[in-house]
C-alpha positions in Angstrom: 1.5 82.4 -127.8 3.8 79.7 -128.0 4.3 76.8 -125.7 7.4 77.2 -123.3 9.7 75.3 -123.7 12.0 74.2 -120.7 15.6 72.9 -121.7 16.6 71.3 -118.6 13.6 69.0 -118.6 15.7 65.6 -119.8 17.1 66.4 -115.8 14.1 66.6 -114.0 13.3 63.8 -112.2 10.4 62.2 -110.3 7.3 64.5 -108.3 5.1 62.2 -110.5 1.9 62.6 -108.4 2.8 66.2 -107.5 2.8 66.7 -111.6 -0.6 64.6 -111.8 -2.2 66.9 -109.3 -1.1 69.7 -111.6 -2.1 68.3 -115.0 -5.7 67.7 -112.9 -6.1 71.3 -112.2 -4.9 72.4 -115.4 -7.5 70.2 -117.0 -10.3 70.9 -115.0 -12.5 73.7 -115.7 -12.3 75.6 -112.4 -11.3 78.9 -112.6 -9.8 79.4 -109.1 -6.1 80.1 -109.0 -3.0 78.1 -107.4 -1.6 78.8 -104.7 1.6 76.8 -104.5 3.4 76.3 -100.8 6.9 74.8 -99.6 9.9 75.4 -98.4 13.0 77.4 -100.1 15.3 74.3 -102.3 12.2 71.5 -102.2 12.2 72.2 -106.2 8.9 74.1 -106.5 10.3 76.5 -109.5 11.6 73.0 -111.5 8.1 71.3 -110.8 6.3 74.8 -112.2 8.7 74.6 -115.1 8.3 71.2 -115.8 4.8 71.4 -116.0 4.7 74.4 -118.4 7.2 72.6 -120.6 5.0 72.4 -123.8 2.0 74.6 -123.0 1.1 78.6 -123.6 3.0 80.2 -120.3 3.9 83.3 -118.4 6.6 82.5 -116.0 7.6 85.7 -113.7 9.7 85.3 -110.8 9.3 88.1 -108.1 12.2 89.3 -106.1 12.8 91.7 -103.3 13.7 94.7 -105.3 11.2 98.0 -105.5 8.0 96.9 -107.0 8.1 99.8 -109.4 11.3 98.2 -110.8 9.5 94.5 -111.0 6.5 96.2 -112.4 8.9 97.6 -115.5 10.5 94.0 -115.7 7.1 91.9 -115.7 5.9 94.6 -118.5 8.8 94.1 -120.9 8.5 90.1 -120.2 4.8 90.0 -120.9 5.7 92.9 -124.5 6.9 89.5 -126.3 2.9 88.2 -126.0 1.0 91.1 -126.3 2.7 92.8 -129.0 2.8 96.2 -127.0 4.3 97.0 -123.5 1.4 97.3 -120.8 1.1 100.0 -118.5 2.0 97.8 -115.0 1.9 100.1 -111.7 1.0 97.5 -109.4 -0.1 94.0 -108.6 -3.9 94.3 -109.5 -2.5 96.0 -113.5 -0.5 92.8 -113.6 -3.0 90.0 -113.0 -5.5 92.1 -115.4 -3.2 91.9 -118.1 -2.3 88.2 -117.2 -6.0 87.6 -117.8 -6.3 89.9 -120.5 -4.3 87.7 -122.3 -5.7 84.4 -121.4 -8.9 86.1 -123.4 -8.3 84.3 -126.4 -6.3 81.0 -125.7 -5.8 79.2 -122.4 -2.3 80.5 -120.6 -0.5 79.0 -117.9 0.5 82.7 -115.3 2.7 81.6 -113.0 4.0 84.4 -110.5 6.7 82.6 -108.4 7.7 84.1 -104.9 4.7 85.9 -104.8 4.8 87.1 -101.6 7.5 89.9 -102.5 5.2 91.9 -104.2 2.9 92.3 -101.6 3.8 95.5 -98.8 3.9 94.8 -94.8 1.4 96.0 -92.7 -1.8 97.2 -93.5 -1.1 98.0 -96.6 -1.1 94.4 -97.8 -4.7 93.9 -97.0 -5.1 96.6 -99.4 -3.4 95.2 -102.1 -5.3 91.7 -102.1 -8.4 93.9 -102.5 -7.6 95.1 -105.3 -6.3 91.4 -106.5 -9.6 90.2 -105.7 -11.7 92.6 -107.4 -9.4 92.2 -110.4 -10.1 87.7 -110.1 -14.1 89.0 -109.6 -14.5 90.7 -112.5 -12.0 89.3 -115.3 -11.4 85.6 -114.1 -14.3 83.6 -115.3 -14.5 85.4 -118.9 -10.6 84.3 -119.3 -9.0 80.9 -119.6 -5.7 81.7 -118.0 -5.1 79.6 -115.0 -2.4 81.7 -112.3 -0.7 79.5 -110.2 0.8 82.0 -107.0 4.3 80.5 -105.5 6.0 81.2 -102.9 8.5 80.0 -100.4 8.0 82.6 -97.3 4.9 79.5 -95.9 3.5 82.0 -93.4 2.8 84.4 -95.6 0.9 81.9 -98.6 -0.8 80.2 -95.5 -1.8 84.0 -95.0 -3.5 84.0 -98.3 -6.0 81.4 -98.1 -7.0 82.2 -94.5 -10.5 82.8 -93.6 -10.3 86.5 -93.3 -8.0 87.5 -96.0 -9.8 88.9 -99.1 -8.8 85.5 -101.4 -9.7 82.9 -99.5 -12.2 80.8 -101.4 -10.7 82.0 -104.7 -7.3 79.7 -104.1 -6.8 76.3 -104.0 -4.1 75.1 -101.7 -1.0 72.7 -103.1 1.9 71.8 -100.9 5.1 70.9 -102.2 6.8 68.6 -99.5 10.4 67.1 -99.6 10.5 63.8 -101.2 10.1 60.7 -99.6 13.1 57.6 -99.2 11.4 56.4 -102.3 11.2 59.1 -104.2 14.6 60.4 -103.5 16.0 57.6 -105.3 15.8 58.6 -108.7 18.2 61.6 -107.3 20.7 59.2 -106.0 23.3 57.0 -107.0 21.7 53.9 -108.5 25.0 52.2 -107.2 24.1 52.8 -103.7 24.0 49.8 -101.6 20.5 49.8 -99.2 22.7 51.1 -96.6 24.4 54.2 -98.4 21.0 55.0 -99.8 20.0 55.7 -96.0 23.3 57.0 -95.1 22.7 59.6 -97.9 19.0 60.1 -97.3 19.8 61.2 -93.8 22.8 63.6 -95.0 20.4 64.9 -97.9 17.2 65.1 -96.7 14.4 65.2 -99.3 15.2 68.5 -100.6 15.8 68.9 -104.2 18.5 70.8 -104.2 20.8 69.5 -101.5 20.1 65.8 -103.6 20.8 67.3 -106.9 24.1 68.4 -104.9 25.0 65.1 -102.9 23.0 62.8 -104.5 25.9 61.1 -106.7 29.4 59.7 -106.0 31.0 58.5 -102.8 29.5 60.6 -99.8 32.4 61.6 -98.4 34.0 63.3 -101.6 30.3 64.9 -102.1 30.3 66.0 -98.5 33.9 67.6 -98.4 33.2 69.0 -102.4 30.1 70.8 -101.7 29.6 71.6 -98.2 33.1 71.6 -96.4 34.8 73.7 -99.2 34.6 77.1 -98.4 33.7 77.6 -102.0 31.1 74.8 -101.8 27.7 75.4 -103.2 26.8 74.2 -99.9 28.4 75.8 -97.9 26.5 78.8 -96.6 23.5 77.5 -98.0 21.4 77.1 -95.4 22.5 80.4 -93.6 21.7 82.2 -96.9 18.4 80.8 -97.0 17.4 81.1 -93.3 18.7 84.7 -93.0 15.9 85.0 -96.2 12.9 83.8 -94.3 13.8 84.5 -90.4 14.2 87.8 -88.6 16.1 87.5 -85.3 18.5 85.1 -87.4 21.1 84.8 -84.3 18.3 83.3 -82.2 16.7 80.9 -84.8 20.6 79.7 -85.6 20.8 79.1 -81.5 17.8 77.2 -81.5 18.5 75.1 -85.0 21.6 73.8 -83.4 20.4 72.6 -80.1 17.5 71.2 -81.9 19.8 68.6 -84.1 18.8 66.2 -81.8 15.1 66.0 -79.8 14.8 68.1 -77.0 12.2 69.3 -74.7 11.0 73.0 -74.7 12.0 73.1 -71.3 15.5 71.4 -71.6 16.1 74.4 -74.3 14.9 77.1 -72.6 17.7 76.0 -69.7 20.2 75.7 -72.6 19.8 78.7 -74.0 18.9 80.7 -70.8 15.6 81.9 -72.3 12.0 81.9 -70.9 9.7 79.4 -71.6 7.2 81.8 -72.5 10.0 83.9 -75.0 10.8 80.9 -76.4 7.0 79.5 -77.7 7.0 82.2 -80.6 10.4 81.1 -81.7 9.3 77.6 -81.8 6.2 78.5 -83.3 7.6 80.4 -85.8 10.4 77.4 -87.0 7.6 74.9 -87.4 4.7 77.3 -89.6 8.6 77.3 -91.6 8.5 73.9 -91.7 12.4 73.4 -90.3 11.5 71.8 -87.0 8.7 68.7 -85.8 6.9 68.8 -82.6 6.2 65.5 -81.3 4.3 63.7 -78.4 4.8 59.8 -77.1 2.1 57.9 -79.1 -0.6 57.1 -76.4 -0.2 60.9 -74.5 -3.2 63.0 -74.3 -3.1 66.4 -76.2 -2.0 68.6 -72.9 0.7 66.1 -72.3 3.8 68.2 -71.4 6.5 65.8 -72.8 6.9 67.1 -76.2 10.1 66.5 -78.3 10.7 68.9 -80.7 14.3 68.2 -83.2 15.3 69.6 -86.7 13.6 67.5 -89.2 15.4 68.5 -92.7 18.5 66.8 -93.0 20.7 68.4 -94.2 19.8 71.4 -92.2 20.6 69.5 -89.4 23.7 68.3 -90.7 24.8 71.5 -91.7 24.0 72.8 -87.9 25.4 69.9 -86.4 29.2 69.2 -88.2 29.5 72.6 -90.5 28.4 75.9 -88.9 30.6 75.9 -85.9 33.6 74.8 -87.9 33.1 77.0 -90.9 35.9 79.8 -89.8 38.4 76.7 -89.5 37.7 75.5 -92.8 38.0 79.1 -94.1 41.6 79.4 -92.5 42.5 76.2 -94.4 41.7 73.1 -92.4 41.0 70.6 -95.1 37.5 69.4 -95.5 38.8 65.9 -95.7 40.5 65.9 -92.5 37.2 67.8 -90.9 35.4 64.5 -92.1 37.5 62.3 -90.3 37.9 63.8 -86.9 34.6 65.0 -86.4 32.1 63.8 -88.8 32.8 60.4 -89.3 33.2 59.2 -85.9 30.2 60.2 -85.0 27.9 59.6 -88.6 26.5 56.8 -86.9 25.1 58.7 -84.4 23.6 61.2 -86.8 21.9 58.8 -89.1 20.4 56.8 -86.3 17.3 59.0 -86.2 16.2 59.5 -89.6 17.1 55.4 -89.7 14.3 55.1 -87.3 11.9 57.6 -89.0 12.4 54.9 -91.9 11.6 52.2 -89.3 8.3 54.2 -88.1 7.4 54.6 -92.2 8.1 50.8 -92.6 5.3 49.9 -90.0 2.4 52.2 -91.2 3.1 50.7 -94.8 3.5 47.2 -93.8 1.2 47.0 -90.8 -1.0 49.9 -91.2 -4.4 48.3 -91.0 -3.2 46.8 -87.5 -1.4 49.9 -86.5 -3.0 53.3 -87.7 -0.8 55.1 -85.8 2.8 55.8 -85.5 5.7 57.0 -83.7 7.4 56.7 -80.9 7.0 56.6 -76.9 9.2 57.5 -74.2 8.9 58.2 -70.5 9.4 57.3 -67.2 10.9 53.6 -65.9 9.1 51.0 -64.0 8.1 52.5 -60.7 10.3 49.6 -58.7 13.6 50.8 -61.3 13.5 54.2 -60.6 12.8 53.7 -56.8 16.0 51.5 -57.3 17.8 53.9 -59.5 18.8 50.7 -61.7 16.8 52.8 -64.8 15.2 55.9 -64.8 13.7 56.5 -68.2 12.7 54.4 -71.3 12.0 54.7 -74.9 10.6 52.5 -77.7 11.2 53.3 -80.8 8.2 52.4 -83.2 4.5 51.8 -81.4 2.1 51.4 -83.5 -1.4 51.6 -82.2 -4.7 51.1 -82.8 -7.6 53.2 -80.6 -5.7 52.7 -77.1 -4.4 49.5 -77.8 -1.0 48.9 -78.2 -0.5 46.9 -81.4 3.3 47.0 -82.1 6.2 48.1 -80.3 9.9 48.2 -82.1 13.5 48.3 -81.9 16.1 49.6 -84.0 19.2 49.8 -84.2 22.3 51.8 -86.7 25.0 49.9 -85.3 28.4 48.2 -86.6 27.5 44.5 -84.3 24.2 42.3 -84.9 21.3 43.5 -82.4 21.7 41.0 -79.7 19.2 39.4 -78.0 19.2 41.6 -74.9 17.1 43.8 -77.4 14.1 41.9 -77.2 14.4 40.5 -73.0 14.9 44.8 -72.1 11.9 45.5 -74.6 9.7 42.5 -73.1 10.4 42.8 -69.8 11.3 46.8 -69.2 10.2 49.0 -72.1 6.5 47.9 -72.9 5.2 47.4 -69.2 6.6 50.9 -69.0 4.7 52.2 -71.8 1.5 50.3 -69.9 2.4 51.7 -66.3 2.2 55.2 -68.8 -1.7 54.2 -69.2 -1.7 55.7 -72.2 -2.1 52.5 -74.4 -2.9 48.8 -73.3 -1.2 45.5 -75.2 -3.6 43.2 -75.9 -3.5 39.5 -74.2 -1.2 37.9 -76.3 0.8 41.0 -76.3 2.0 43.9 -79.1 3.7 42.7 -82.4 7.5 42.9 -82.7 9.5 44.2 -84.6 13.4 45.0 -84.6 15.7 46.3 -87.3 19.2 46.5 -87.5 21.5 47.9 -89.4 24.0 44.9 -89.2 21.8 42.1 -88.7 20.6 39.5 -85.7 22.5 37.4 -83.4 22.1 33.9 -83.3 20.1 33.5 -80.2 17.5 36.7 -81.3 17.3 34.6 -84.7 16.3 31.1 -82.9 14.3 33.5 -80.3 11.7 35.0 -83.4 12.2 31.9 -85.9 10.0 30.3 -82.6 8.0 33.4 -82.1 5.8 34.5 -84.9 4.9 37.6 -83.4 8.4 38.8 -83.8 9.9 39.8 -87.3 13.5 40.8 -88.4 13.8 43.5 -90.4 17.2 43.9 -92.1 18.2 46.8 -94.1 17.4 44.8 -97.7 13.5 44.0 -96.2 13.2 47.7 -94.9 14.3 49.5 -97.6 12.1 47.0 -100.6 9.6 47.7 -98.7 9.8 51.2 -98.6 10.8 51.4 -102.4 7.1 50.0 -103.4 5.3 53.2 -102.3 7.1 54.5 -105.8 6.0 51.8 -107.5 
């Protein structure tokens, strides 16, 4: 057979260590198959191709049509190796002849949105019976190595469960969204440290919505691609969503009041649904990988304040500025002046929260050994505040802990003025004994590390306050983002 060749590979960029892992198992002698997981637009059909750019390969892409059609599409794909059209009447025929062929040479199979051939019900237990008797008996005398992909994560996490009949014959291989640092080699190399997170936030980490958005002036790439009704962008996400979620209405309900955190209570009162309807729903968005569920660093397990907010960026974008304005746009409101009046005035806002997830990422690199864990802490006031109603409820940004000692506690702030020094005296004096009345976490004697990062730098009196303080630091967005660049390196 021979080798594929990919055209588009001078474009591909980065998912170094993803294509490392790859080149590991492809090397290795194991004879267990793939099974390749993440998230519609992450890029996991580019990284497959990529990496069967110059090796033997078999690259079928299943689709939601019949599987008797598929069947008759796989077998005419698979005539141009064998010489002869195979007989292909379901799955178990087509990962025989996949082996079949890896008889005589090793062969990359790679079957990508694998779960569409399978049936619902019962009936799919049936059908990865049959795959595994196929894998018992023709696997080990053949050298192809099958990599399974798919998108629909439930269903792939299905596969490699411990009651399903191919568990111990997969091995597991996420394909995440790509970190600040790793986006970068998407972006605009012109990007100043502050567009790069301006972008990152409006982007995400998803391959796609980068390769869209990743270049130019944001707001031209914004109104382009998402705003015009005739966007690539601009029913992306409901396209996608309305791919891997039944009950769409509900999910899109849930998606938008989750643009920014919110309790499962709070939505449940939003939305008017019971707290006991609304656990599957929420269950069900995070095996999908759309939505984080987070407690305060320091809370115990059954802790009942939970956060849970759309983590994907540009899903959350899209929820937050497009969806509600999308029959405007199509009736001719110009994208630019939708930018203006309602997305620009409040970007700020927006980024601030995937600004601070940067923060958060800054401290585990920088200060991991003192500070194992991350995140962020918020709860009730000072008992003698609340009783005088001067402030009810606090939040720190980035605590850092180590065992049930606090070890850092952080600041930070996406705003147009320096961070003034009022920062520090509210964190000092309101936030962190707080956090201790919280009994969660305990600051040691001298008390937690500091840090604060802004956006726009420090005011004079915060700069003389650390410069004599050297358990304070100033992180600005040049330090936070070189930082961040070296886990690339």
């Amino acid at each position: 057979m021979k080798p594929y060749v990919w055209e588009p590979r001078s474009r591909f960029r980065n998912r170094v260590a993803d294509l490392e892992r790859l080149e590991d198992w492809w090397e290795d002698p194991t004879r267990d198959a793939m099974a390749l997981v993440g998230r519609r637009r992450v890029g996991k059909s580019w990284l497959l191709r990529r990496f069967a750019d110059g090796k033997p390969s078999v690259i079928l892409v299943a689709d939601t049509l019949l599987l008797t059609q598929q069947m008759r599409r796989f077998a005419k794909t698979l005539e141009r190796s064998l010489g002869m059209r195979p007989a292909l009447i379901s799955v178990a025929d087509l990962l025989q002849t996949l082996y079949t062929i890896g008889r005589d040479q090793k062969l990359l199979a790679v079957i990508d949105e694998f779960p569409f051939l399978l049936p619902e019900g019962k009936a799919k237990n049936g059908v990865l019976t049959e795959i595994q008797a196929v894998m018992e008996e023709h696997r080990d005398r053949s050298q192809t190595k099958l990599v399974l992909c798919g998108s629909l994560i439930g269903q792939m996490e299905g596969l490699l469960q411990a009651d399903q009949p191919l568990h111990g014959r997969l091995q597991r291989f996420d394909v995440w969204p790509l970190e600040f640092a790793e986006s970068k080699a998407m972006t605009d190399p012109a990007d100043s440290p502050q567009q790069r997170i301006v972008r990152s936030a409006i982007a995400g980490g998803m391959a796609r919505y980068l390769s869209e958005l990743g270049h130019g002036p944001i707001r031209e790439a914004v109104c382009q691609h998402v705003l015009n009704r005739r966007g690539t962008l601009f029913n992306d996400p409901r396209a996608v969503l309305e791919q891997e979620l039944r009950s769409p209405s509900t999910y899109f309900s849930l998606l938008k009041a989750l643009t920014k955190p919110t309790s499962a209570g709070k939505l449940a009162e939003q939305l008017q649904i019971g707290s006991s309807t609304l656990a599957p729903y929420l269950a069900k968005l995070r095996e999908a990988r759309l939505i984080s569920s987070t407690r305060p660093v320091g809370a115990t397990e059954s802790s009942r304040a939970n956060l849970h907010r759309v983590t994907d960026g540009f899903i959350r974008f899209w929820f937050q500025f497009v969806l509600d304005n999308q029959e405007d746009l199509q009736e001719g409101l110009a994208p630019d002046d939708l930018w203006d009046a309602l997305i620009e005035p409040h970007l700020a806002e927006f980024v601030a929260p995937a600004f601070e997830d940067l923060c958060r990422r800054y401290a585990r690199r920088a200060h991991g050994a003192l500070a194992p864990t991350v995140g962020g802490w918020w709860g009730p006031a000072l008992n003698a505040q609340r009783r005088a109603r001067t402030r009810i409820s606090e939040e720190v940004d980035v605590v850092g802990a180590r065992h049930k000692q606090l070890q850092i506690a952080g600041e930070c702030k996406w705003t147009s003025a320096p961070m003034p020094k009022s920062v520090l005296d509210d964190l000092r004096d309101f936030k962190i004994p707080a956090l201790e009345q919280a009994g969660g976490l305990r600051p040691p004697a001298e008390g937690p590390r500091i840090l604060l990062f802004s956006r726009s730098g420090f005011s004079d009196a915060l700069t003389t306050a650390a410069a004599a303080d050297t358990r304070i630091e100033l992180i600005g967005l040049d330090a936070l983002v070189a930082e961040l660049d070296r886990e690339s390196a």
